[in-house]
N, C-alpha and C positions, 0 to 999 in steps of 0.2 A: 284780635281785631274786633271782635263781637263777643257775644255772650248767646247769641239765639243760634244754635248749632244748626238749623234749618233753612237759615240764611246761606248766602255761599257769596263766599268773599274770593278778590283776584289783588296781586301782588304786579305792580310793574316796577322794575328798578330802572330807574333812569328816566328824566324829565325832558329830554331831549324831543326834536321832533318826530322821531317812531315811536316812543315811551309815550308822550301828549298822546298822537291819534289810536295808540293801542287802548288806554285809559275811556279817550268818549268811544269806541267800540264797542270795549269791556263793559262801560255802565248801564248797559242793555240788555245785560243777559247775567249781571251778578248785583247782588243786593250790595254789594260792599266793594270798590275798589280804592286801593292806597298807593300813589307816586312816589317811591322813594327817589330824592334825591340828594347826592352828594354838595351840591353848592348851597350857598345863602340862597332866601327867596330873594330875588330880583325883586327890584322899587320902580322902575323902570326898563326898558329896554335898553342893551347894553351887551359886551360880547360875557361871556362867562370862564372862569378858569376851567371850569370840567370841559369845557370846548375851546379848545387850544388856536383851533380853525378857524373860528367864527370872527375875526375880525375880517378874515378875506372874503371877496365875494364869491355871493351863494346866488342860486336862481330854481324856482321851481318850474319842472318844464309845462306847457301848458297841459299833460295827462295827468300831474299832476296835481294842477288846479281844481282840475274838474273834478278827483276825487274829494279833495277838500271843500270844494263848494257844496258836494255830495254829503259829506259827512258834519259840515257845520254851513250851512246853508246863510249866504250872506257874508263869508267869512271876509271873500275879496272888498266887497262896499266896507269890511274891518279896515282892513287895509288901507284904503285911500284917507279914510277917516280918519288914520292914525298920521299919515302923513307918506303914505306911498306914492312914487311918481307915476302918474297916471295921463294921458293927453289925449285928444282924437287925432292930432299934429304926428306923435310920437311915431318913428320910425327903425326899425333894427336894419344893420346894416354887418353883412356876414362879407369879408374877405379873404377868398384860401389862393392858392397860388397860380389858377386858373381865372380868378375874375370878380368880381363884387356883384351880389347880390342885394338888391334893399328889400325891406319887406313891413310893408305901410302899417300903422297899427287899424285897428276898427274902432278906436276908442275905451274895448274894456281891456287893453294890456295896461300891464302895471309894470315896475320895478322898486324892489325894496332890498334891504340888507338882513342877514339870517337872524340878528337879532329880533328887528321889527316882526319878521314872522312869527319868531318864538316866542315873543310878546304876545300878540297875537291870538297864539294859539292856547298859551298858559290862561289869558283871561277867560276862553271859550268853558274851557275844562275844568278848572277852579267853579266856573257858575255850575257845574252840573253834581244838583246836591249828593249825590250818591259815592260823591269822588273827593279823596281828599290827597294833602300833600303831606309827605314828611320833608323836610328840607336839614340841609347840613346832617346827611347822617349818611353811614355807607353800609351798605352788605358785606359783610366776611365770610358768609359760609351759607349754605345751602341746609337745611331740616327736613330728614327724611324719617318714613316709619322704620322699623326695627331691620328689616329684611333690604333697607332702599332704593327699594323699587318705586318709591313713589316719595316726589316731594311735595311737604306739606310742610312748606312756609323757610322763613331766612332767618337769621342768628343780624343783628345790626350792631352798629354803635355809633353815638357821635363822634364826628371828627375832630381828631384830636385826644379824645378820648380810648386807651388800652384796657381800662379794668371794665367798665360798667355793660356789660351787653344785655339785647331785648331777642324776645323770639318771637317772629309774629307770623302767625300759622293764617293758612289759604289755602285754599282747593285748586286754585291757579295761580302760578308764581310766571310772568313774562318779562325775558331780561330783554333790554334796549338800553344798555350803557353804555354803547357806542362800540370804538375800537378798542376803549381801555379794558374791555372786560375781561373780567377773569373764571369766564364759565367754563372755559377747558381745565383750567386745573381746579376747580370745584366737584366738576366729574373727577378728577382720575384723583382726587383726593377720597372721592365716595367708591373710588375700585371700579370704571369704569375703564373700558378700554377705546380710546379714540382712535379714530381713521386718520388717514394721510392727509391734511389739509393742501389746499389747493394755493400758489403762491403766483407772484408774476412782482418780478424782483426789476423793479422799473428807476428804483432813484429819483424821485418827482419831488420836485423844488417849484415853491410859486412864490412870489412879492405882492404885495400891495402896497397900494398908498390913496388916499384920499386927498380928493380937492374942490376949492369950491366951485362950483357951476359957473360957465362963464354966461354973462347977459345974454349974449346976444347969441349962445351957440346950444342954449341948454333945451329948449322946447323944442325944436326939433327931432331928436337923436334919444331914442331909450337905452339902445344897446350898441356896442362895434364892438365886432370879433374880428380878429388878424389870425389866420393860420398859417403857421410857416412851409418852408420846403423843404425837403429834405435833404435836399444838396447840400447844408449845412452839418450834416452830420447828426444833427440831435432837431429833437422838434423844439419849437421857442415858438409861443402865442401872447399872444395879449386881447384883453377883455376890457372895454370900457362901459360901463353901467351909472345911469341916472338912479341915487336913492332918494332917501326919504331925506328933507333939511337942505333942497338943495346942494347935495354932495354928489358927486362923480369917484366913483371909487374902479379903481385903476388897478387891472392885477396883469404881471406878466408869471409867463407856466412855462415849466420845461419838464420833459423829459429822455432820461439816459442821465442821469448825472451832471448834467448841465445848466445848474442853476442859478437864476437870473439876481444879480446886483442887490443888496440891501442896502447901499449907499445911497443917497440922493443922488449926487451926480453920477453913478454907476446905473442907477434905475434910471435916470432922463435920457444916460446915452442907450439905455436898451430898448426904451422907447422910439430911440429915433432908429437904432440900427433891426429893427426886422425887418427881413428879408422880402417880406411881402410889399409891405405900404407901411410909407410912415406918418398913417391916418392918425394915429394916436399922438405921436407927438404934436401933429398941427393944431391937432383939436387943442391941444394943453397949453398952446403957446400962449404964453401971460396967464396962464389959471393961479391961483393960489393955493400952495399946496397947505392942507387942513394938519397932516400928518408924519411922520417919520416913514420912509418905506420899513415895510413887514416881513421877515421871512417866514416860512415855514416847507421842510422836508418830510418825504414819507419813503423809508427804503421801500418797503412792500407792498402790497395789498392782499390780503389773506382772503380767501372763501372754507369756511369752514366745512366739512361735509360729515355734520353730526345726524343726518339721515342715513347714511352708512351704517352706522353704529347696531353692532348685535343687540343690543338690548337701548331702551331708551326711560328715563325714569318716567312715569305719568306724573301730570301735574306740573310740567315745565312744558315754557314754551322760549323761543330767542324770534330775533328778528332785529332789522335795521344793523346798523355797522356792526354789532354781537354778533351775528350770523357772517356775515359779508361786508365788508368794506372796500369801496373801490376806489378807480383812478378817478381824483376830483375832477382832473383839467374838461372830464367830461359833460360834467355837469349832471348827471340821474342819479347820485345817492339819496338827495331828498323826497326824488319822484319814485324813486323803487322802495323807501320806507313806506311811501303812501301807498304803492302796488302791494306788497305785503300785507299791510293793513286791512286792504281794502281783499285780499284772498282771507285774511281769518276774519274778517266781519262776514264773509258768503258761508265760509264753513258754520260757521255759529250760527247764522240763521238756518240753517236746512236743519241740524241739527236741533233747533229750536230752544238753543242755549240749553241742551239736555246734552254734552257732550258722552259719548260712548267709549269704549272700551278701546284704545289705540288712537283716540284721536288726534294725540299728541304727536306723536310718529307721522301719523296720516299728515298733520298741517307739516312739518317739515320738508315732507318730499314737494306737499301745495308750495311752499314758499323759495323751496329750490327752483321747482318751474319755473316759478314769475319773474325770477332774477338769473335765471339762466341765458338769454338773449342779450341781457345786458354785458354780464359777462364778459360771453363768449366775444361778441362785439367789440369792446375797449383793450381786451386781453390781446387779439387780433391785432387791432390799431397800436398800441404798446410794443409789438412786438416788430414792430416798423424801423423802430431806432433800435443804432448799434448799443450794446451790454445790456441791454432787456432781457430776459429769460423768464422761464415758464416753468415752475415744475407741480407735480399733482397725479393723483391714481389714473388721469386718462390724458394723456397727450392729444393734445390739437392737432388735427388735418391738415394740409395743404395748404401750408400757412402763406408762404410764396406766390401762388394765384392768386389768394383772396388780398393780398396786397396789391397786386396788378391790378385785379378785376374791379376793386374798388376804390381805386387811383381813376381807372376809367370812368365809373361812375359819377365823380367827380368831376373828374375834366368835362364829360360829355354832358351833364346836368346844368353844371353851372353855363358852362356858353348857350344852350339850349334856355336857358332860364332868362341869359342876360340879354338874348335875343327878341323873347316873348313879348319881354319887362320893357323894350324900347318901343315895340310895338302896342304898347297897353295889355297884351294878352297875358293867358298863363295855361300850361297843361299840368291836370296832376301827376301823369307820367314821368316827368323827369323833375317831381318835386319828392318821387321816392326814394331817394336814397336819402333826401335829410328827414323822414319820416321815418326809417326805421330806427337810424339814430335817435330821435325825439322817444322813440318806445312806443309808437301808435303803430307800427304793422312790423311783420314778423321779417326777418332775412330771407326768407324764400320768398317772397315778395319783389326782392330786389337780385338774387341771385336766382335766375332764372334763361331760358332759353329766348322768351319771348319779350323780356324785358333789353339782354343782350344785345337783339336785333333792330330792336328801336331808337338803341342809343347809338348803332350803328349805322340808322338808317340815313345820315347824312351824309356821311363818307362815301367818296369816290369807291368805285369796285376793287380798285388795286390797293386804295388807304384800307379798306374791311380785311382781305383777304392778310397784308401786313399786321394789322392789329389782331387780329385771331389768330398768327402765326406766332407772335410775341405773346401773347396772353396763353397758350396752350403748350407752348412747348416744352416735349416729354411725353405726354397725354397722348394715347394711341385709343381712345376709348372717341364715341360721338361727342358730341358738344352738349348735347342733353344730358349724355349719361353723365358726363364729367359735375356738369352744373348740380344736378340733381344727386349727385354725390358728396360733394363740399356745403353744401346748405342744410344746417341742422336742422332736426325735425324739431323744432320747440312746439312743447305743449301749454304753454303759455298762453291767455288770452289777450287779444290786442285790441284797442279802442278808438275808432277815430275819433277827432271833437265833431261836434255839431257844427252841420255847413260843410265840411269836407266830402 
């Protein structure tokens, strides 16, 4: 990569958006950083063949933003500039199957499509001279010293290309190539022994389609969420989002195997038949559709748990869907690549870009943390619909309560909310359960004694005492100890936004 051995170069594979913020990270603390990626360079913004996904819609949550604005200051005013749907009008409007919630913009919410982002964020990091790209080229192998303990640098070739390989050596090699990666059998290629990975075998099927914004219905409305019930058997939602170019891009999600329509008229009638509201179809009546509907399926979702591992090479690091990949329908994989991110830019600075002796180790258990909550979270909600399964070195707890308990929260949130909302008010009390969701406060925040009792606090004496009788039964333990026992300790740090 150089010729000045005194320099210290850093390796990212994969241009994707955890690859991008690892990259402006890295160019802080290393003379030399190089983006390999496997596709063409983009001319414009557009979905990419290495991202299979990215036609469907993406959203970054807003902890996410704030990391981004963090590490490229301005990024958002990018965004609008580029053509992100932006309004002080703009309203999100969330329906689950206790009641609709609206929730007014301030003026700086946006909505874009994951390409626009990754536009975006390529041009930020392309400018920052210390960083460059390799494009159309892929990694085949991992280069280690003699004893492979430590890797130092990757084996590449053009695509398409079998004879011709480069070695390009680095003092840090960071994989972010998504879910395709291939770093588990790189280690046990190098005689590494891997842990049990972590699975949650869910069946998740989503559609999209795009269409174009109707006159008269488009400036109001940035986002509709439909959640279903589960009286159906399976969950089934759908997501309406304002992009960039005046487009509405339309995705229905399921999971258990239950996967929604790729047909036009199989997609408009899934539109009209959830179970919830059928918001979305009214909004689309006479829209023009831009597109063919989309499919795409995910049997699994994997968590790797290569911080387990007896020995770990120095000189490598993973993160973003290489490390973890999760259920999209949730929306936080892009907000937990920038969590991740944003835990080894803290490491690197304490360390004063002088990394020590195990630090490599040390950041994996850091990057387990921070996606731990999220997890555990969506693994939980997954495990809601029938033929979901779980398997992994540590089986999940009380899975059945945290079903109830957080069906109540729900129920008890949203009518307390849609109460406030008619009266002009709002409390942040019962706006906690869709903040730990969002990734800004921890679940022990929400499962708790004293939060319990607040959301009970409207219920008649005879409704409390049936609901605590439903919600507990089996449990011979207090109601504290039971709570304080099902609520992981995450060592994770949590961030409200500004203003909350």
């Amino acid at each position: 990569m150089n010729n000045n051995t005194s320099e210290k170069s850093a390796l990212v594979i994969g241009a994707g958006i955890a690859g991008l913020m690892a990259a402006r990270v890295l160019s802080e603390h290393y003379d030399n950083v190089v983006v390999i990626e496997r596709d063409s360079q983009p001319e414009m913004p557009g979905t990419r063949a290495g991202v299979p996904q990215s036609f469907h819609l993406h959203q970054v949550l807003p902890r996410g933003e704030m990391i981004l604005e963090r590490f490229f200051p301005g990024f958002l005013e990018d965004l609008v500039a580029l053509g992100a749907f932006s309004s002080p009008n703009a309203t999100a409007t969330m329906t689950n199957r206790y009641g609709t919630l609206g929730f007014p913009g301030d003026g700086k919410a946006m909505t874009y499509s994951r390409a626009l982002l990754e536009w975006a964020l390529r041009q930020r990091v392309q400018a920052i001279p210390n960083v460059r790209f390799l494009y159309h080229q892929e990694v085949i192998a991992l280069e280690t010293n003699s004893d492979r303990t430590v890797v130092t640098g990757v084996r590449i070739r053009e695509r398409g290309q079998l004879e011709h390989q480069v070695t390009l050596s680095a003092d840090l090699v960071v994989e972010a190539s998504g879910r395709s990666s291939k770093l588990s059998s790189w280690l046990s290629a190098l005689g590494y022994k891997l842990p049990e990975d972590e699975r949650v075998k869910a069946n998740i099927g989503y559609t999209t389609r795009n269409y174009k914004v109707s006159a008269n219905r488009g400036e109001n409305v940035a986002v509709i969420v439909v959640e279903a019930s589960p009286a159906t058997g399976h969950f089934t939602g759908g997501v309406l989002k304002r992009i960039e170019n005046d487009i509405w891009t339309v995705c229905l999600a399921s999971v258990g195997g239950y996967y929604p329509p790729t047909d036009p008229e199989g997609f408009e009638a899934g539109l009209r038949s959830l179970p919830v509201s059928p918001v979305l179809a009214d909004m689309l009546q006479g829209a023009e559709p831009l597109s063919e509907p989309r499919g795409y399926r995910i049997p699994e979702c994997v968590r790797h748990h290569y911080e387990r591992m007896e020995e770990w090479p120095s000189g490598l690091l993973v993160l973003g869907d290489a490390l973890c990949h999760f259920d999209p329908v949730y929306g936080q994989g892009m907000t937990l690549a920038a969590i991740e991110v944003e835990t080894l830019a803290a490491s690197l600075s304490e360390q004063q870009g002088q990394p020590q002796r195990g630090f490599e180790r040390h950041m994996l258990q850091q990057m387990q943390d921070a996606i731990a909550p999220a997890w555990w979270r969506s693994t939980v909600e997954d495990l809601l619909w029938p033929g979901v399964t779980h398997s992994g070195p540590d089986a999940l707890q009380d899975v059945p309560l945290l079903h109830k308990y957080f069906d109540f929260c729900l129920k008890q949130s949203t009518h307390q909310l849609e109460r406030l909302q008619q009266k002009g008010e709002f409390n942040m009390l019962f706006f906690k359960y869709f903040m730990m969701n969002w990734l800004f406060i921890a679940p022990r925040e929400v499962i708790n004694a004293d939060m319990l009792n607040a959301l009970l606090e409207s219920e008649t004496q005879a409704s409390k005492q049936a609901i605590l009788a439903e919600l507990f039964a089996g449990y011979d333990q207090s109601i504290e100890t039971v709570l304080a026992g099902i609520a992981p300790n995450f060592s994770s740090t949590f961030q409200l936004p500004e203003g909350f």
